[in-house]
N, CA and C atoms as a LAMMPS dump frame, in Angstrom:
ITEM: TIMESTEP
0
ITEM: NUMBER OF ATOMS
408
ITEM: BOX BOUNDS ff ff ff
-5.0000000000000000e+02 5.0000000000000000e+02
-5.0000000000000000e+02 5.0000000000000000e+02
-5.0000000000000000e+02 5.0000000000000000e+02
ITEM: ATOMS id mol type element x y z
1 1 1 N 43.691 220.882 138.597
2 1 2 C 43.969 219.55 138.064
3 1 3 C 42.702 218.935 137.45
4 2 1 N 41.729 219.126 138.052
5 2 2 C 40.387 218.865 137.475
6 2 3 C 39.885 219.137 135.915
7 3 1 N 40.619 220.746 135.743
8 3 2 C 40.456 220.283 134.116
9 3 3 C 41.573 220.057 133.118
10 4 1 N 42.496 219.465 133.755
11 4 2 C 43.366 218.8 132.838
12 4 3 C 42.659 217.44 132.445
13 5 1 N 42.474 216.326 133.934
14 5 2 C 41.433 215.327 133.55
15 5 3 C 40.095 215.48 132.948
16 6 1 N 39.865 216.791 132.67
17 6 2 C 38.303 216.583 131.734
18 6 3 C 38.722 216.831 130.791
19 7 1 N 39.669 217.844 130.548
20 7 2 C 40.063 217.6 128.858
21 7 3 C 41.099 216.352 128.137
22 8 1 N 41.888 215.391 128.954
23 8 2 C 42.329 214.765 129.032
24 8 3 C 41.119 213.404 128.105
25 9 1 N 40.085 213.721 129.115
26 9 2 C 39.088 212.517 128.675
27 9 3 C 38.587 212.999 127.474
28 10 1 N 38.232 214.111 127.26
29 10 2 C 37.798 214.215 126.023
30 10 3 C 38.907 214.273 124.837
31 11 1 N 39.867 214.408 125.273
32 11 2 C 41.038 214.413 123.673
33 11 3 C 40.954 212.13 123.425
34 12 1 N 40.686 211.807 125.087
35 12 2 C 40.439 210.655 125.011
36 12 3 C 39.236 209.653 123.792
37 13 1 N 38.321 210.572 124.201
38 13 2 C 36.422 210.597 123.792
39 13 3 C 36.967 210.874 121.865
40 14 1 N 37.967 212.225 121.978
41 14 2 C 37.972 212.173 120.132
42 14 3 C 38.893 211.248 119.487
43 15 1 N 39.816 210.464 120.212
44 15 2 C 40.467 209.735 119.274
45 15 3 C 39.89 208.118 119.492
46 16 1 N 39.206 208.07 120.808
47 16 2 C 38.254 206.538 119.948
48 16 3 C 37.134 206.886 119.465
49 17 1 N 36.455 208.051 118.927
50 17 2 C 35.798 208.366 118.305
51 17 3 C 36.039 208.155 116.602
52 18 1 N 37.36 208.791 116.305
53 18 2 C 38.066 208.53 115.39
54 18 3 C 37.737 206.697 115.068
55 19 1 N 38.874 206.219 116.359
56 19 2 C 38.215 204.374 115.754
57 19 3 C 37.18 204.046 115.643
58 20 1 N 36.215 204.278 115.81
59 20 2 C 35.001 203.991 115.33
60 20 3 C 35.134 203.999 114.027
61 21 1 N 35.478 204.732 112.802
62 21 2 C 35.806 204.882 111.484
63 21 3 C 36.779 204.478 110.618
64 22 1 N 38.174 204.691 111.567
65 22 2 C 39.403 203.886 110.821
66 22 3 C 40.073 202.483 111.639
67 23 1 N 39.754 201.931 110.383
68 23 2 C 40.218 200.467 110.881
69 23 3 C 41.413 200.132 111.764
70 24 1 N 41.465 199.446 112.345
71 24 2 C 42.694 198.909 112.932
72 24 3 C 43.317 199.936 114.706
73 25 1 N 42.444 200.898 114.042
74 25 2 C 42.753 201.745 115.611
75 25 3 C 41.581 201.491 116.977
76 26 1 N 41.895 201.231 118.216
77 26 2 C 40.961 200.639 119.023
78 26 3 C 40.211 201.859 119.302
79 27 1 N 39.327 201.651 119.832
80 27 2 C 37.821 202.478 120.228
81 27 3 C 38.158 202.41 121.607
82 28 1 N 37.649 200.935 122.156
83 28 2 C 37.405 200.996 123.722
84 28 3 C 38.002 201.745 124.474
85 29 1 N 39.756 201.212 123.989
86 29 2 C 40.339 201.334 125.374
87 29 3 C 40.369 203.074 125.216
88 30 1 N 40.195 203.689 124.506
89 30 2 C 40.392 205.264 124.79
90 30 3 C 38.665 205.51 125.477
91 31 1 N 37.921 204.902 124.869
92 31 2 C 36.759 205.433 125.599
93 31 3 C 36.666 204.467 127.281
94 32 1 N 37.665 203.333 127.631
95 32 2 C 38.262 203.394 129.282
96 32 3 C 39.161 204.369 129.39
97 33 1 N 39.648 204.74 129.228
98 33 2 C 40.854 206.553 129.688
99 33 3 C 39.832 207.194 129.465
100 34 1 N 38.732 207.583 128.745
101 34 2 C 37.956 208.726 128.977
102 34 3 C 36.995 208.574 130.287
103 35 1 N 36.77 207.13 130.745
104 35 2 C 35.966 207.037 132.007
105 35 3 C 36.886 207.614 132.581
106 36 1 N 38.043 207.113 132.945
107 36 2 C 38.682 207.337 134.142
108 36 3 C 38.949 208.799 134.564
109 37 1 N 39.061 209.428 133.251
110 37 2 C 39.565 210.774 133.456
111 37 3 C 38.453 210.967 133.891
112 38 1 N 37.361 211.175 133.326
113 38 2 C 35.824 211.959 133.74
114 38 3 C 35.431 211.679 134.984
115 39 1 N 35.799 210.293 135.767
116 39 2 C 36.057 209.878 137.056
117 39 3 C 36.17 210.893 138.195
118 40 1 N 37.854 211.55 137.377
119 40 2 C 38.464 212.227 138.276
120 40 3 C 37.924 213.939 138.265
121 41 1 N 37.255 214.47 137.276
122 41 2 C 36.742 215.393 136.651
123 41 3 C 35.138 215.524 136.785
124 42 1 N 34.672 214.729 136.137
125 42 2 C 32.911 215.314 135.493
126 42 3 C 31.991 214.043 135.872
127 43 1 N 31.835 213.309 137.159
128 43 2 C 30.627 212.636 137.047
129 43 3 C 29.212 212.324 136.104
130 44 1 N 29.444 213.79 135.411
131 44 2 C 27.728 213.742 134.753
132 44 3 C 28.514 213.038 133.301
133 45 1 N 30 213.096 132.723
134 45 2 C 30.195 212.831 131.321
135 45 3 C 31.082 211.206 131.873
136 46 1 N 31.369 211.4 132.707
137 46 2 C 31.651 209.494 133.419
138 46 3 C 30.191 208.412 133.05
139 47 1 N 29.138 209.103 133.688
140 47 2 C 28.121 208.204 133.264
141 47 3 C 27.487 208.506 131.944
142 48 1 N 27.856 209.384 131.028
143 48 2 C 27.761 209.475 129.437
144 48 3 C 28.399 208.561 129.375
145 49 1 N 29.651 208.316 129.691
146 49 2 C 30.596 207.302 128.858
147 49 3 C 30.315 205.752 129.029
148 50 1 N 29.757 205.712 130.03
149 50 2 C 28.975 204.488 131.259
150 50 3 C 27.835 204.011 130.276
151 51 1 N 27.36 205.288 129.676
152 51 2 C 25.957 204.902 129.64
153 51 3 C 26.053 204.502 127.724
154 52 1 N 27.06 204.729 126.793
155 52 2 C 26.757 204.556 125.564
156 52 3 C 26.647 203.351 124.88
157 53 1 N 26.048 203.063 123.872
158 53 2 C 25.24 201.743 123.889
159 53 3 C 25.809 200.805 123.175
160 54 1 N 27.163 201.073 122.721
161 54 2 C 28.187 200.232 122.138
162 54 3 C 29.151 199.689 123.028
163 55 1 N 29.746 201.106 123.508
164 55 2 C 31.246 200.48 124.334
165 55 3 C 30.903 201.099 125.872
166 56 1 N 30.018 201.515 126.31
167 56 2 C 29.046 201.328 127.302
168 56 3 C 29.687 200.442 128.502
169 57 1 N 28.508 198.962 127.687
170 57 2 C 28.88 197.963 128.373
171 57 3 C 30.593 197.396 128.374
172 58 1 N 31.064 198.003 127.41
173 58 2 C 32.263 197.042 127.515
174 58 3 C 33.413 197.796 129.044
175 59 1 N 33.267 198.962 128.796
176 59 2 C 33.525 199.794 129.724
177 59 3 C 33.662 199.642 131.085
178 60 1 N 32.38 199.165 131.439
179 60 2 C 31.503 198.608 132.142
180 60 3 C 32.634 197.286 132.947
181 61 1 N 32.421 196.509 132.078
182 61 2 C 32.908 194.862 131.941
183 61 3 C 34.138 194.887 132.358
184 62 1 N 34.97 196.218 131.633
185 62 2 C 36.478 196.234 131.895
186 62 3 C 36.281 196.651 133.525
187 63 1 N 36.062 197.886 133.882
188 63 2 C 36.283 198.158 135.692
189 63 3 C 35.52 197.035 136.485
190 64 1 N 34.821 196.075 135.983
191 64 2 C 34.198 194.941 136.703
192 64 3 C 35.354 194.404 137.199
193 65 1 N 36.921 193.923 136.159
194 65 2 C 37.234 192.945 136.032
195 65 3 C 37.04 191.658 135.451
196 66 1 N 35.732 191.472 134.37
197 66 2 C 35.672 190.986 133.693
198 66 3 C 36.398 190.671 132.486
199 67 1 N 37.167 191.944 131.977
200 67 2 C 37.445 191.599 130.725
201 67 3 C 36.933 192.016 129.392
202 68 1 N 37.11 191.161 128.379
203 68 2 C 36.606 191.627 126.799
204 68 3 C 36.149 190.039 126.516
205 69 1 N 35.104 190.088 126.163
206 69 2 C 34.091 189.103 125.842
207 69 3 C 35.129 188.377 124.484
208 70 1 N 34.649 187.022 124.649
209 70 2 C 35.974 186.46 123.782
210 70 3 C 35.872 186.731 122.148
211 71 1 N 34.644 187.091 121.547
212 71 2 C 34.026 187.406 120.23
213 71 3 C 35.569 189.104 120.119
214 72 1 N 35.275 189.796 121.01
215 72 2 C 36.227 190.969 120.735
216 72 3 C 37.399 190.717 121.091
217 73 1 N 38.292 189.641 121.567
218 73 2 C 39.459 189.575 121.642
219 73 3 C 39.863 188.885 120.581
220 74 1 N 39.174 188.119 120.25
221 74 2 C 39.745 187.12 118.636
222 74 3 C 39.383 188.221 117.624
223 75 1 N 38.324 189.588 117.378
224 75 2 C 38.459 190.753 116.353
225 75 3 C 39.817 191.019 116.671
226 76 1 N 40.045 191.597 118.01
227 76 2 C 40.973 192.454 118.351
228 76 3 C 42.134 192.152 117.504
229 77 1 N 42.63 190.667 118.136
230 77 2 C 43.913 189.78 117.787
231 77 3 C 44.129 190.064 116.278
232 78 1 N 42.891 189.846 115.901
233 78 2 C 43.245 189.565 114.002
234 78 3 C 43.32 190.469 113.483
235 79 1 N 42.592 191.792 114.297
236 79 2 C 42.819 193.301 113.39
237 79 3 C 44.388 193.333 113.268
238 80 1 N 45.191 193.073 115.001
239 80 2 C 46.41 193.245 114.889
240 80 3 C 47.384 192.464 113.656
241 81 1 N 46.91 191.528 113.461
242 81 2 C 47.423 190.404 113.318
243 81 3 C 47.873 191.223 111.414
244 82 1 N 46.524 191.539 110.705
245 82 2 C 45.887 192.09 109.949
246 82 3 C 46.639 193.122 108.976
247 83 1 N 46.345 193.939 110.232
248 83 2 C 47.286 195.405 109.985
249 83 3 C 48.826 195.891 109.985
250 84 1 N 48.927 194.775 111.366
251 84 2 C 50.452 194.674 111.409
252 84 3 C 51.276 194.231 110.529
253 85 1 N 50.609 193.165 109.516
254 85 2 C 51.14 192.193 108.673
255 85 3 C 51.401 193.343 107.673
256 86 1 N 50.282 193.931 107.459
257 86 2 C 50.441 194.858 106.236
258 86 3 C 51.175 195.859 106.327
259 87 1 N 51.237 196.052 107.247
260 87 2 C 51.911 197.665 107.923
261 87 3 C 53.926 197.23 107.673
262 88 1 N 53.786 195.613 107.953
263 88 2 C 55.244 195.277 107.892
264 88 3 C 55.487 195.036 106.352
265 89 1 N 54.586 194.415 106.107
266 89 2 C 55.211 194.427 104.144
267 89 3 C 55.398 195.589 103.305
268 90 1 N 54.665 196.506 103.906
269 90 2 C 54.685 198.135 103.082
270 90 3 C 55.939 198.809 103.285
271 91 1 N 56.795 198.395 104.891
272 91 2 C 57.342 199.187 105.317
273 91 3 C 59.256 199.612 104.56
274 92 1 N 59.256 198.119 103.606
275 92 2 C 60.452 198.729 102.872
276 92 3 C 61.786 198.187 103.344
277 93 1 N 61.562 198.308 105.067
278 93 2 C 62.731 197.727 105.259
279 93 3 C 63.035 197.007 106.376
280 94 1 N 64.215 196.126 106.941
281 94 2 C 63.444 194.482 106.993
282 94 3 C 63.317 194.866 108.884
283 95 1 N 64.332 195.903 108.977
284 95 2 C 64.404 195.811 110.551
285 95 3 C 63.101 196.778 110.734
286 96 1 N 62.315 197.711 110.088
287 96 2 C 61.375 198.294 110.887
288 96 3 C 60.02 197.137 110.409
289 97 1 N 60.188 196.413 109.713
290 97 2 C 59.237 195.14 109.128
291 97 3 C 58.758 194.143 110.491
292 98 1 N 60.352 193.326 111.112
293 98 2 C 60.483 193.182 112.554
294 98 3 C 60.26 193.802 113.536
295 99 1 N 59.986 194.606 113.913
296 99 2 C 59.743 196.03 114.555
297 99 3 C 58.18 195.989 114.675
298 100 1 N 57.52 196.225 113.56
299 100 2 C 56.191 196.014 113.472
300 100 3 C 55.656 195.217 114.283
301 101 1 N 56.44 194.045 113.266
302 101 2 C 55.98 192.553 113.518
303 101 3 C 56.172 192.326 114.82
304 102 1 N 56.995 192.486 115.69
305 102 2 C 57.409 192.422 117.422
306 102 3 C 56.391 192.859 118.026
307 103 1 N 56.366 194.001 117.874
308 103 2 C 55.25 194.946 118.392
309 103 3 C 53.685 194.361 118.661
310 104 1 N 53.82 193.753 117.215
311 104 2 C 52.423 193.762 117.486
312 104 3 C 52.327 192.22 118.216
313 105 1 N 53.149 191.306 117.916
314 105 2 C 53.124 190.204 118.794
315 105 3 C 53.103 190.358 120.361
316 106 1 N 53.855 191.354 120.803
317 106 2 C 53.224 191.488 122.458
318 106 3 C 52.149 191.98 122.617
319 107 1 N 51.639 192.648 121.482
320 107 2 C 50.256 193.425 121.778
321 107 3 C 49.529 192.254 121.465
322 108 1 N 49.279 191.259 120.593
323 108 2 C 48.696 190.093 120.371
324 108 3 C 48.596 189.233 122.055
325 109 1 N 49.691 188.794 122.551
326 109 2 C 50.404 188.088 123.575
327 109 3 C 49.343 189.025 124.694
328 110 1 N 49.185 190.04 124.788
329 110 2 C 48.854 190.411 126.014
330 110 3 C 47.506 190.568 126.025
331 111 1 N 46.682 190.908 124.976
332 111 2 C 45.193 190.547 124.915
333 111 3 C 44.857 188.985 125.091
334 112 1 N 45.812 188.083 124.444
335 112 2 C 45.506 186.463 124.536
336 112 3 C 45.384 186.34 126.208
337 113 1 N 46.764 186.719 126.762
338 113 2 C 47.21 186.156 128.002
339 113 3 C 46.974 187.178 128.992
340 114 1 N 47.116 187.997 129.125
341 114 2 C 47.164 188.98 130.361
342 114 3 C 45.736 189.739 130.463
343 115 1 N 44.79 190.165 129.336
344 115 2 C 43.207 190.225 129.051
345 115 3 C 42.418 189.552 129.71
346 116 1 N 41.209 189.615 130.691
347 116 2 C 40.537 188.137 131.357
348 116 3 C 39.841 188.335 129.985
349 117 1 N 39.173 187.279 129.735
350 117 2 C 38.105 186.941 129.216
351 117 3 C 36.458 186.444 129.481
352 118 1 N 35.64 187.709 129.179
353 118 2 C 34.53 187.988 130.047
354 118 3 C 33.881 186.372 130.398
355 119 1 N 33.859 185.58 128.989
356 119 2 C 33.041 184.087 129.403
357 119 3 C 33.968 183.106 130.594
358 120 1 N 34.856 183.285 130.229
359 120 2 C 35.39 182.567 131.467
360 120 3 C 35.527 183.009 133.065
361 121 1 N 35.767 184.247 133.053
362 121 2 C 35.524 184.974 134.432
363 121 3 C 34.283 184.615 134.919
364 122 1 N 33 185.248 133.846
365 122 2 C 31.751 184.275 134.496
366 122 3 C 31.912 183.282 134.803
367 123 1 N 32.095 182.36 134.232
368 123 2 C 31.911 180.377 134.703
369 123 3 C 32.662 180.2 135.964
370 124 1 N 33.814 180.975 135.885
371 124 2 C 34.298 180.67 137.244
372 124 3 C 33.827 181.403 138.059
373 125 1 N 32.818 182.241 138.257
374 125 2 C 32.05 182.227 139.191
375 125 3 C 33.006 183.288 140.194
376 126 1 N 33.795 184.066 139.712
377 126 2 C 34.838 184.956 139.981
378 126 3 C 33.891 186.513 140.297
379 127 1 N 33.25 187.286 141.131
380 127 2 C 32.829 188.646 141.723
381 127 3 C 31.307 188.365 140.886
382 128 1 N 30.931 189.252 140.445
383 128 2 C 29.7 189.713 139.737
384 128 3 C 29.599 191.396 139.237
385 129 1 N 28.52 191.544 138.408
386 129 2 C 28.699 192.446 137.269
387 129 3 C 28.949 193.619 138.288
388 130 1 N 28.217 193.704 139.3
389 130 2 C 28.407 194.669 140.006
390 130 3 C 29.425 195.412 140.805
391 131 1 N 30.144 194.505 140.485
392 131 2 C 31.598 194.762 141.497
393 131 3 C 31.443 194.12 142.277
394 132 1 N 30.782 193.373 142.935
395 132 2 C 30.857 192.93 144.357
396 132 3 C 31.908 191.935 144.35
397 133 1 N 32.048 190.892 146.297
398 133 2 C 33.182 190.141 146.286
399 133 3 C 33.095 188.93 145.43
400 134 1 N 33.709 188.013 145.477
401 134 2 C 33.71 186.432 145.145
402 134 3 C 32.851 185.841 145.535
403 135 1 N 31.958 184.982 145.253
404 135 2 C 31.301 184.24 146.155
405 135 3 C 32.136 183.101 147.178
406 136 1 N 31.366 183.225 148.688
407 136 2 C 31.89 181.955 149.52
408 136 3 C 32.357 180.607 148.95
């Protein structure tokens, strides 16, 4: 089972690799499935993934429980917002147009609402970077 999760993370590692280049497709969250897998697999390519100097920290931030710093959830939102729009006017026809458009509104809806957001988790004073508990 061990190397299903290491290759798992790395088919993970090449397709947010990929986003890094084409617009509108996310990076992070495949390079979080590539922690996790490497987790379960490869300690030494868990802290590669830990350790890279872009999505690194965000990585990081996400297994904190922190979240996505609010600068990348308002990118996030608007890439969707963006692409989806376009993706629905190209599409020709009206129910896969809606379709799109649905889609991407819960995906919008759930980064707004269900996403913490790293500045506010700080202020409230909610664990610390380290994982640790709540404060008293």
């Amino acid at each position: 089972m061990r190397w299903v999760w290491f290759v798992a993370g790395w088919v993970a590692v090449a397709v947010g690799g990929i986003g890094v280049v084409v617009p509108g497709l996310p990076t992070t969250v495949f390079f979080i499935i590539a922690a996790s897998c490497f987790a379960r697999s490869s300690p030494r390519f868990e802290r590669w993934v830990l350790n890279l100097p872009r999505v690194g920290p965000l990585v990081r931030d996400h297994r904190d429980g922190l979240g996505m710093p609010r600068r990348a959830k308002v990118w996030a939102v608007g890439m969707m917002v963006v692409f989806a729009g376009a993706s629905a006017l190209a599409a020709g026809h009206v129910a896969l147009s809606l379709t799109i458009a649905g889609l991407a509104a819960i995906g919008a809806w759930y980064v707004i609402s269900r996403v913490p957001t790293r500045e506010r988790v700080l202020a409230a004073g909610v664990g610390d970077v380290a994982g640790g508990a709540p404060p008293a």
